[in-house]
C-alpha positions, 0 to 999 in steps of 0.5 A, spaced: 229 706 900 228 712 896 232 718 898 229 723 902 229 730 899 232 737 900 227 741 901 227 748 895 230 754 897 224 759 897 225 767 896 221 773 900 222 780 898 219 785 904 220 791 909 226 790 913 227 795 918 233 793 923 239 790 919 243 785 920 244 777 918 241 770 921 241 765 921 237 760 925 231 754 926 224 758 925 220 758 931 212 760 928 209 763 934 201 761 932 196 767 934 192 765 940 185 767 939 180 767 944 173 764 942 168 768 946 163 763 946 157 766 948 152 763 954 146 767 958 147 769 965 141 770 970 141 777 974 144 773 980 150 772 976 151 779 974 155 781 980 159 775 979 161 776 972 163 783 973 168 782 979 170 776 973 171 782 969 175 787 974 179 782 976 181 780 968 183 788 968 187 788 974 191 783 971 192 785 966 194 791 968 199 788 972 202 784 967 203 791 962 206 794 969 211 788 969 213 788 961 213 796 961 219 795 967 222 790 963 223 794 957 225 801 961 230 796 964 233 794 957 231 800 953 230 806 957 224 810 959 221 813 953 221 806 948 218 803 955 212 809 954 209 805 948 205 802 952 202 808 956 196 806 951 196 799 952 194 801 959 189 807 957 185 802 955 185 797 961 184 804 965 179 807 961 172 807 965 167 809 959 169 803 955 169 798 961 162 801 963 159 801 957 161 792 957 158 792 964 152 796 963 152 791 956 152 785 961 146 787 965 143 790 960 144 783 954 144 778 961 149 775 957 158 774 959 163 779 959 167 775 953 163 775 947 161 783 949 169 786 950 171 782 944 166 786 940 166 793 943 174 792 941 173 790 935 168 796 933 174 800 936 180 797 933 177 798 926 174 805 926 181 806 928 185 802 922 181 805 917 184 812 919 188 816 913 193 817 919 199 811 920 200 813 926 192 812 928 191 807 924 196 802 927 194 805 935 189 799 933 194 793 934 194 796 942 186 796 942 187 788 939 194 787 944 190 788 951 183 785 949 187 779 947 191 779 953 184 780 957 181 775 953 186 771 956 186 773 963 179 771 963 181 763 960 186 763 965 191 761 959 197 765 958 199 769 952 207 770 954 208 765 947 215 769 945 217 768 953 216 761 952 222 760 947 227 756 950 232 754 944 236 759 939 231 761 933 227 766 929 220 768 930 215 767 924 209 770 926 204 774 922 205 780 927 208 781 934 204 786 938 209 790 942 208 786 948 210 780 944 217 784 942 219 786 949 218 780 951 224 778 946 231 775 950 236 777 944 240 771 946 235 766 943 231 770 939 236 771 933 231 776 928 224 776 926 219 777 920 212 776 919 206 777 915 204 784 918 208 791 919 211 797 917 217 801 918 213 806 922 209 800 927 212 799 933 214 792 932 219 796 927 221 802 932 223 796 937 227 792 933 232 796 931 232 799 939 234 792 939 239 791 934 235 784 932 234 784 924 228 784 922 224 784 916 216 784 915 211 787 911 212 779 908 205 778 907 204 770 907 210 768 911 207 764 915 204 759 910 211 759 907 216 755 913 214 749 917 218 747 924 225 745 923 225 750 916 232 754 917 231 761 915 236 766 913 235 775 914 238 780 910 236 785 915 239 791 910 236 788 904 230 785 907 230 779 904 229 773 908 230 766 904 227 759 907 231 753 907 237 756 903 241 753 898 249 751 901 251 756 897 247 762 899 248 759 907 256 760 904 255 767 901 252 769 906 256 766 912 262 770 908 258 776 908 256 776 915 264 775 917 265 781 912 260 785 916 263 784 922 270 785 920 269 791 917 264 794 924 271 793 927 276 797 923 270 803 922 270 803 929 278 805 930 275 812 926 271 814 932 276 819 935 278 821 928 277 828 925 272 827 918 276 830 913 278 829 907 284 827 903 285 834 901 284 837 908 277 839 907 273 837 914 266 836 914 263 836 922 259 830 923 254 831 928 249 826 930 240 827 931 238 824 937 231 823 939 231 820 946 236 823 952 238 816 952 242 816 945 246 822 949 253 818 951 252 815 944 253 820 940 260 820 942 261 813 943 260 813 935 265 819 933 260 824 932 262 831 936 255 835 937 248 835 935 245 837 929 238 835 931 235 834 937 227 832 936 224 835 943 217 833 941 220 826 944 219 828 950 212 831 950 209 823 947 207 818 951 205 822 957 199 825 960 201 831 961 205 836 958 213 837 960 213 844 964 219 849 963 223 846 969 223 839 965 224 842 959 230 845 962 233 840 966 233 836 959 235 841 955 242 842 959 242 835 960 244 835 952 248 841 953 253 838 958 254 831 956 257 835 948 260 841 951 263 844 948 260 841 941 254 845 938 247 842 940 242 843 935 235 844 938 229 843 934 223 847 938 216 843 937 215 839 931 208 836 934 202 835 929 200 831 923 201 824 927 206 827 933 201 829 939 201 828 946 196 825 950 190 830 952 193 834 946 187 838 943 187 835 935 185 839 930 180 837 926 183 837 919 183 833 912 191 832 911 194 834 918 201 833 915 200 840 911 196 842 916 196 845 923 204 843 925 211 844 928 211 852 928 204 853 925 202 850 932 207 854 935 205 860 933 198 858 934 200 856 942 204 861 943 205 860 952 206 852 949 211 856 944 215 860 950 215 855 955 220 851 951 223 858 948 225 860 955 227 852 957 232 852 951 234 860 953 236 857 961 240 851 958 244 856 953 247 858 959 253 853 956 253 857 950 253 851 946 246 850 945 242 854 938 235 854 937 232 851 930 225 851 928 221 847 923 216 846 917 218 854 916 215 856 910 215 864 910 219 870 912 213 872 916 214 865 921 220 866 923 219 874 924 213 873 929 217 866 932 223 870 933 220 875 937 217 870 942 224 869 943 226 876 944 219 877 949 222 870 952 229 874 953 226 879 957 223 875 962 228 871 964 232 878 964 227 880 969 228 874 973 236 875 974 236 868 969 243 868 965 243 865 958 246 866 951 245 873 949 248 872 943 244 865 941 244 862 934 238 861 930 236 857 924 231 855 921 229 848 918 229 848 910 224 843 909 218 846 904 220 848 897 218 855 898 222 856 904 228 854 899 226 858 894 225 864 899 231 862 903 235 869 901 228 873 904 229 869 910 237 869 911 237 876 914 233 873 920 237 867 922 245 864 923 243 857 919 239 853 915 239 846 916 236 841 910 230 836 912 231 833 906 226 828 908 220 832 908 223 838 902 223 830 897 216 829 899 213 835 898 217 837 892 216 831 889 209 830 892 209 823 893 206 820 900 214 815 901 209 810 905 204 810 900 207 803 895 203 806 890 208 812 889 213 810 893 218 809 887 218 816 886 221 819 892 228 820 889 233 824 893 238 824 886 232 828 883 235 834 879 228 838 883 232 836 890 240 838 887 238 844 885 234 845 891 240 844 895 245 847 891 241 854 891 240 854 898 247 852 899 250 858 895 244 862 898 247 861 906 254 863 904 252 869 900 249 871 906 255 869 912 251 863 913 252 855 914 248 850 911 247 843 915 243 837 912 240 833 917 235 828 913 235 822 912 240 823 904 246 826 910 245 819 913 246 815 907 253 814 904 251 814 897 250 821 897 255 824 902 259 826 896 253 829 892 252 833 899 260 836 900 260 838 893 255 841 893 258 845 899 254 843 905 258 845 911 255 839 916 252 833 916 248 831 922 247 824 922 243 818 926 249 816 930 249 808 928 251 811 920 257 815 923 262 811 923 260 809 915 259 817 913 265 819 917 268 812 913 267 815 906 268 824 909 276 820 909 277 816 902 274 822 899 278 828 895 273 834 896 276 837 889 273 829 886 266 832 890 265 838 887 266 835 880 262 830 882 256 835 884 258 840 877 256 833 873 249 832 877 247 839 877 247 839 869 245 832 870 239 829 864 236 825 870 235 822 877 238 815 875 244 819 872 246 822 879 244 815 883 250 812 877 254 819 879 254 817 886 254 809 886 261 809 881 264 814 887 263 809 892 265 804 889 271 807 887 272 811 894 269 806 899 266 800 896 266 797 904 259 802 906 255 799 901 255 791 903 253 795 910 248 800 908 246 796 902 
């Protein structure tokens, strides 16, 4: 009998957007598509058929109701909001009507005419220049399949079908698929579809499950019984993995987890260097339920607060009062740690319900953040005078993004001022000597930041959007996205000028994008002079990790080398050569 043989190891390369290694069983969650046979009905059936339909929406209206409480009860509010638009479409009257009115109007069942109403809208959507729209129509797609489902009497709830430890294959998961996971079981995922911006993306690493996706052909590569292996990190997923990569990759997980465990005996200690130069290390945050984390990973403040967070995923806009509430709810929980709060970054692929949008051509250099601001000058105060009453704690500084001219922050600090006389007025205490920054995110302001320092405390470096708009490249744009590069000379030299600008002028200087997140960079940064790092507060413990095996005088001649630097791949070298030698540990972590 011939022996039976080991099938071959096959290697992917995707997207990953939750780090982390499994290993497991793949489970394929094969997409359930609803076949909406098409049959006439009399005039009598009509009332019959639309009660069929009603009685669909109800369900499933119920059935997001439940998943929304289950992922409110394991994630928080906010994450749980994502399918405030799921529910939208079950409740909208003008699309229900007009499959009505279809169904009397055609005498023909309701599946057929859901399926292609919904189908126009799901396209109309994805063909959209705008990521944040464009994936909106995997909601459209979501609940006119569980509709779908509802009216078969089939059930869609595959993922909470699972009953053995695995990893889900699928070629996409809807949100309500992803809420559906039980972390006990399902060990990681990958599929075909996805981005780092989808949902599928945002939650898994709510989750902390590794996930990778953007595969393009997953699917048709595994079969049940195949064994898969995630690199979250590096999104690299390898289907029926050679012994030895199972090895390597046993060992590296270890690895992994030994060194979490002695990074985390860092946390109540100082991020200064071995020559005694201290690096404050505060945290960004984006929903009030990363508060206690903040702390619990060894950061001390916040350097970002994004507030437009809580103005999504509702249908009315936050008043003063919970602005205010909120405001000070950040301000108590880090007292007496600085929090850093950004007023209103909202446009571009950031607006609330019910929010008027612009109409225009390239909305992320359009109408945003404080251009909108200034444009909606109550919209504006009303959050000024919510962040004025929570200064109360005298902890808490205002910042405000996307400045591009001496002329904004003129005209937004006197709002401000106007905001201070109000709540004077009303007998309302807050911090008369507030601090006030402004984000450095668009080259001219960086090229104007001495014109613009004499009207502010601080800057803080967004160098997500200074890359991108310096460099011209769109980051989610594969075609171009190997252009975006934080080590350029334009980007050092960008952030060396600005440094060098806010001392000249009393200031200090934060960077709080995704370059101070990134442990590559941080020795680039504090030779640079930068005074604060304001990180994602799962990067802590690695960045507060290199701060400490540096020598700040090793830095600063690193910086010197980078800014006569011939080009981007000799500074990337620079940095990657001080790592190695300092803390090659962050590296199997970030890398």
């Amino acid at each position: 009998m011939a022996e039976k043989r080991e099938k071959r190891e096959i290697v992917f390369k995707g997207i990953g957007v939750s780090p982390g290694i499994a290993i497991q069983q793949v489970q394929i969650l094969c997409p359930q598509i609803q076949h909406a046979v098409q049959r006439s009905i009399t005039p009598e059936e009509i009332p019959l058929e639309i009660a069929r339909f009603e009685e669909a929406l109800i369900a499933t209206h119920d059935q997001l109701m439940l998943i929304q409480k289950q992922m409110a009860d394991v994630l928080g509010d906010e994450h749980a909001s994502i399918f405030d638009a799921h529910m939208l479409v079950v409740d909208d009257r003008s699309f229900i009507e007009d499959v009505i009115r279809t169904v009397k109007k055609d005498l023909v069942n309701v599946e057929p005419i859901l399926q292609a109403e919904a189908t126009r809208y799901a396209e109309m959507l994805s063909k959209v220049d705008d990521s944040y729209l464009s994936e909106r129509a995997v909601d459209i797609r979501d609940v006119t399949k569980r509709i779908l489902a509802n009216l078969a009497g089939e059930s869609l709830n595959q993922v909470g079908q699972i009953s053995e430890p695995c990893i889900v294959v699928a070629h996409d998961l809807s949100p309500s698929d992803t809420a559906s996971i039980d972390r006990k079981l399902v060990h990681g995922f990958v599929t075909d579809l996805g981005s780092e911006t989808s949902h599928t993306s945002i939650m898994a690493k709510a989750l902390e499950v590794p996930a990778v996706v953007g595969l393009h052909n997953i699917t048709t590569a595994v079969s049940s019984g195949d064994t898969v292996l995630i690199d979250g990190a590096k999104g690299r997923v390898f289907v029926n993995p050679t012994a030895e990569r199972l090895a390597e990759y046993e060992k590296r997980a270890e690895e992994q987890k030994q060194i979490l465990n002695e990074l985390d005996t860092l946390r109540d200690k100082p991020p200064e260097t071995l020559d005694g130069y201290l690096v404050p290390l505060s945290a960004n945050i984006e929903l009030l339920e990363e508060l206690d984390g903040v702390v619990a990973r060894g950061a001390k403040g916040i350097g970002l607060f994004r507030t437009e967070f809580l103005f999504l995923g509702s249908d009315t806009l936050p008043d003063e009062e919970e602005q205010a509430a909120a405001y000070e709810r950040a301000a108590k929980s880090q007292y007496p740690s600085a929090v850093v709060i950004r007023t209103l970054d909202l446009g571009a692929d950031k607006l609330p319900a019910n929010f008027e949008k612009p109409d225009e051509l390239n909305p992320f250099l359009g109408s945003r953040a404080i251009r909108l601001c200034l444009l909606r000058p109550e919209l504006f105060k009303t959050q000024l005078r919510a962040i004025l009453r929570a200064s109360a704690y005298d902890n808490v500084q205002i910042m405000y993004p996307m400045v591009c001219c001496v002329q904004e922050v003129i005209e937004a600090n006197a709002l401000l001022r106007q905001c201070m006389d109000e709540l004077r007025e009303k007998g309302v205490s807050f911090n008369e000597d507030i601090q006030i920054g402004t984000m450095i995110e668009v080259p001219s302001a960086a090229l104007i930041a001495d014109i613009i320092a004499p009207h502010v405390s601080f800057f803080s470096i967004g160098t997500n959007d200074l890359i991108q708009y310096t460099m011209a490249v769109d980051r989610g744009n594969e075609n171009v996205a190997h252009l975006y590069k934080p080590a350029h000379m334009a980007i050092v030299r960008l952030i060396d000028h600005v440094v060098k600008v806010s001392h000249e002028h009393g200031l200090w200087t934060c960077v709080c994008g995704q370059m101070a997140s990134d442990p590559l960079f941080v020795p680039l940064l504090i030779g640079l002079g930068v005074d604060e790092l304001s990180v994602s507060p799962s990067q802590t413990p690695m960045i507060k990790d290199v701060i400490r095996k540096l020598f700040y005088s090793g830095a600063m001649e690193l910086a010197r080398k980078a800014l006569k630097a011939p080009s981007k791949e000799y500074v990337e070298q620079l940095c990657r050569e001080m790592i190695e030698q300092v803390a090659p540990e962050v590296l199997e972590l970030s890398e």
